[in-house]
C-alpha positions as a printed NumPy array, in Angstrom:
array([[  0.   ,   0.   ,   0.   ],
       [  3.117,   2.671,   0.795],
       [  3.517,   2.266,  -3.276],
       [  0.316,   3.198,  -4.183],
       [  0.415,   5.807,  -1.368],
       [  3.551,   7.402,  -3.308],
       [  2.438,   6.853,  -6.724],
       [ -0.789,   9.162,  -5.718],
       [  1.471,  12.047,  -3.991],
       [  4.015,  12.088,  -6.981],
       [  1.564,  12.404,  -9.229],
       [ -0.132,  15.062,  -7.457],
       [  3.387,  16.787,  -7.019],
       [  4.426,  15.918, -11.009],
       [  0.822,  17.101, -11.889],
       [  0.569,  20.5  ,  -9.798],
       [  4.631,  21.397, -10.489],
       [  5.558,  21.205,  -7.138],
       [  8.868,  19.556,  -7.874],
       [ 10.654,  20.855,  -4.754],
       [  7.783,  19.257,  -2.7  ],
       [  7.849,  15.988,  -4.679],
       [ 11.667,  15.482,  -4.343],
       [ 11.658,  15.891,  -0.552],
       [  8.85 ,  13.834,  -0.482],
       [ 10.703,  11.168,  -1.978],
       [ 13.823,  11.228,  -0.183],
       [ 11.996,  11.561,   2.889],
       [ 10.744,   8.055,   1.983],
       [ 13.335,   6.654,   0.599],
       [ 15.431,   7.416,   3.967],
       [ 12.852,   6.258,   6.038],
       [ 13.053,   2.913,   3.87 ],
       [ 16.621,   2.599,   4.65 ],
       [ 16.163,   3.082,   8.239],
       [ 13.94 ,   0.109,   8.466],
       [ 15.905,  -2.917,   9.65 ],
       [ 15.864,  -5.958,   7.698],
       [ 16.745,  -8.508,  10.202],
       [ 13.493,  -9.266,  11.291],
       [ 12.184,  -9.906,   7.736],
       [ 11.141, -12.666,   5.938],
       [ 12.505, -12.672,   2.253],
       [  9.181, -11.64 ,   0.174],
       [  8.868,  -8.88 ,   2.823],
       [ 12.645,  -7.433,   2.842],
       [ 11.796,  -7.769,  -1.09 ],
       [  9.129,  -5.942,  -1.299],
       [ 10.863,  -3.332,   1.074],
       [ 13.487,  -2.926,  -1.995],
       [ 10.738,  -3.011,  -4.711],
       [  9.272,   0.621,  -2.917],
       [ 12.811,   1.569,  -2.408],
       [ 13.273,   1.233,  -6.157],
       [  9.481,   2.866,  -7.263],
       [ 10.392,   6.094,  -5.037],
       [ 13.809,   6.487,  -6.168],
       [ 12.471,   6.338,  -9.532],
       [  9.566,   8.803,  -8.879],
       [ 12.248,  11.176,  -7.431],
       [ 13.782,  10.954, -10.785],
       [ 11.075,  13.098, -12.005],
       [ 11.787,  16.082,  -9.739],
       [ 15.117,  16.02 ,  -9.092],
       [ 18.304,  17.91 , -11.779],
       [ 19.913,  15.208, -14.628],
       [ 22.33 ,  14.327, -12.595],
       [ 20.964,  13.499,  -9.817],
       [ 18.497,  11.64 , -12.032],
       [ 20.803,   9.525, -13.798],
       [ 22.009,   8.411, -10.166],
       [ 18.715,   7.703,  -9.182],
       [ 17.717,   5.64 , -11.915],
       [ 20.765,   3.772, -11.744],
       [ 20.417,   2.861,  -7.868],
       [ 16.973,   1.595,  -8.59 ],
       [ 18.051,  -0.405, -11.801],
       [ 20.947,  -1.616,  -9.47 ],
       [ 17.743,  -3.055,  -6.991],
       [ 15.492,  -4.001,  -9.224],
       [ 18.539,  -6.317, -10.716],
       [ 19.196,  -8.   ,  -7.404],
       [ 18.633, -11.855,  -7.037],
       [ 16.954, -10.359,  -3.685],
       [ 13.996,  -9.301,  -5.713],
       [ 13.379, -12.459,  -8.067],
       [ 11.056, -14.079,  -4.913],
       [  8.525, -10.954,  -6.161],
       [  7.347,  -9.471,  -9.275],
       [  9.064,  -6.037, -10.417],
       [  7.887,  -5.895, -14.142],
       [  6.042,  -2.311, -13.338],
       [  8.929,  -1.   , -11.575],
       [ 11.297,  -2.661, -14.737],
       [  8.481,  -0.837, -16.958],
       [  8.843,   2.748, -14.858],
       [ 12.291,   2.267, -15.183],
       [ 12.522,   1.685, -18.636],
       [ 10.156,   4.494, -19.702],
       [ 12.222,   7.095, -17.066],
       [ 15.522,   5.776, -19.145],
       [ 13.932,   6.679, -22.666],
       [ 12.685,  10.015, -20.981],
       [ 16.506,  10.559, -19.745],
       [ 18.23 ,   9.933, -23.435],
       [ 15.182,  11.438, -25.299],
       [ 17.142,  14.96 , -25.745],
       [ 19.884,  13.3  , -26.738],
       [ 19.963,  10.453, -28.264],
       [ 17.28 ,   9.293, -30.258],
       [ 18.067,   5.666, -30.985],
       [ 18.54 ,   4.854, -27.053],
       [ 15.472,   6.441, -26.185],
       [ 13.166,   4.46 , -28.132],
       [ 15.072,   1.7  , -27.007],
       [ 14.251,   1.972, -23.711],
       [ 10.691,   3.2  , -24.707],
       [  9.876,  -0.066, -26.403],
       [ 11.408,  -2.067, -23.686],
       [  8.76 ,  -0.251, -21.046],
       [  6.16 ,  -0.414, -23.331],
       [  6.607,  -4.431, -23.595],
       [  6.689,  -4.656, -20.177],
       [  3.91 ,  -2.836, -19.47 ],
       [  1.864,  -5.124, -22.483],
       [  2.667,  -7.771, -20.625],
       [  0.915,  -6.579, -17.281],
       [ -2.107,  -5.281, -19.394],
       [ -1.923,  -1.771, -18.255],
       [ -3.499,   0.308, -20.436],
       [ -2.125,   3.62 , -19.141],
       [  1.067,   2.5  , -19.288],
       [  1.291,   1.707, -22.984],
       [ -0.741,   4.689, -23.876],
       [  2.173,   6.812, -21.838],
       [  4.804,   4.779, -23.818],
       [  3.438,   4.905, -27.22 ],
       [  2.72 ,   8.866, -27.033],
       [  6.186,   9.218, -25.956],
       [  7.484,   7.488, -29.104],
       [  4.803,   9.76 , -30.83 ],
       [  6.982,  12.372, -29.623],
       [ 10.106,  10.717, -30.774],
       [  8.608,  10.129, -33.874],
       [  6.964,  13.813, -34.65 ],
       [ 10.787,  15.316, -33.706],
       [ 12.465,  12.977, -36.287],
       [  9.622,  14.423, -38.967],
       [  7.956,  10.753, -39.303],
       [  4.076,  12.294, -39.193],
       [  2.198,   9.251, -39.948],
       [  3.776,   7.663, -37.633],
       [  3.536,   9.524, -34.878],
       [  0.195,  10.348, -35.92 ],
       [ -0.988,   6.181, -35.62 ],
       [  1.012,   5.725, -32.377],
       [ -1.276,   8.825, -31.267],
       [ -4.182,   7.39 , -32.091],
       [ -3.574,   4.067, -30.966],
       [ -2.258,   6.058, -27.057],
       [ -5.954,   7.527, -27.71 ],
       [ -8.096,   4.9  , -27.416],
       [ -6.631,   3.474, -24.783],
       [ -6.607,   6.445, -22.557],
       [-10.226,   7.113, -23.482],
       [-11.51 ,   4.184, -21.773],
       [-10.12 ,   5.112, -18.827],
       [-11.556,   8.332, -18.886],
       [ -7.626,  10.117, -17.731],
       [ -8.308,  13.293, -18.42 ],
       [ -4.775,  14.117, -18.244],
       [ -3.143,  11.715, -20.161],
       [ -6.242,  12.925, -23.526],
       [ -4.839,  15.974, -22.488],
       [ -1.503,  14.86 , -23.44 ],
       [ -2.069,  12.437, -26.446],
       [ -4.575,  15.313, -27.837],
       [ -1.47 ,  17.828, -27.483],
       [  0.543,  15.301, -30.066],
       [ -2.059,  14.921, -32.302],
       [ -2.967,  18.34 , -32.435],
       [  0.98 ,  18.862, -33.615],
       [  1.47 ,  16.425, -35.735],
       [ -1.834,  17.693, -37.401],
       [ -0.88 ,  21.375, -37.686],
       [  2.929,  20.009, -39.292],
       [  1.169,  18.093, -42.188]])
């Protein structure tokens, strides 16, 4: 439940700009985390203890300067690649990761950012999350609009669309609409 707890407050912090409030927030948590002692744990639960540690690292990616970033996302990659964690499954927190990667290279290096796109958006395929993919394939919209490739952009768009409708995210419309509407006006 502390996951979903954080997931809810760093999206109200990324939402609302509040990026000061969101990175103490998360290395608030993330200290408290590492305070906890393990020695009382059974494995699933010292686990899952490292699976949070990894989610709220990676939120904090979000609000936090490049650098810091990049260190941020490579402590919770370091985690989430610990034997530790193979008694639980980390594919959302693998997806997150992956999509905050291709988010990190995306102004500079085109190739590596849709790698690491596609990677997150096969994870999150697998787990059937809708909002997810629809994040992932608008972000290769993106990718795809800045390289001049319209139509595609425009289908990955479209495709993001309909699955974000369903679930009535306002935000996220907001978001995919935003692409469209650019790719539209560059035709």
């Amino acid at each position: 439940e502390l996951d979903r707890a954080a997931d809810g407050l760093c999206r109200h912090y990324l939402w609302r700009r509040r990026f000061q409030a969101g990175e103490a927030a998360c290395k608030v948590a993330a200290e408290a985390l590492l305070r906890i002692p393990s020695a009382n744990k059974d494995r699933i639960e010292g686990a899952e203890q490292k699976r949070i540690l990894a989610r709220i690292q990676l939120w904090g990616t979000l609000f936090c300067k490049r650098a810091e970033a990049d260190q941020l996302l490579s402590q919770a990659l370091e985690i989430l690649g610990s034997s530790q964690l193979d008694v639980i499954d980390t594919r959302r927190e693998r997806a997150f990761a992956m999509g905050r990667a291709g988010d990190l290279a995306f102004d500079h290096d085109d190739k590596q950012a849709r790698h690491f796109y596609e990677r997150s958006m096969a994870l999150y395929r697998e787990l059937n999350d809708a909002w997810g993919t629809a994040k992932l394939l608008t972000a290769l919209g993106w990718l795809a609009a800045r390289g001049g490739q319209m139509e595609e952009a425009r289908q990955l768009g479209e495709k993001a669309l309909v699955l974000v409708r369903a679930s009535g995210d306002m935000k996220r419309t907001a978001d995919i609409l935003w692409l469209l509407a650019t790719v539209a006006i560059s035709e």
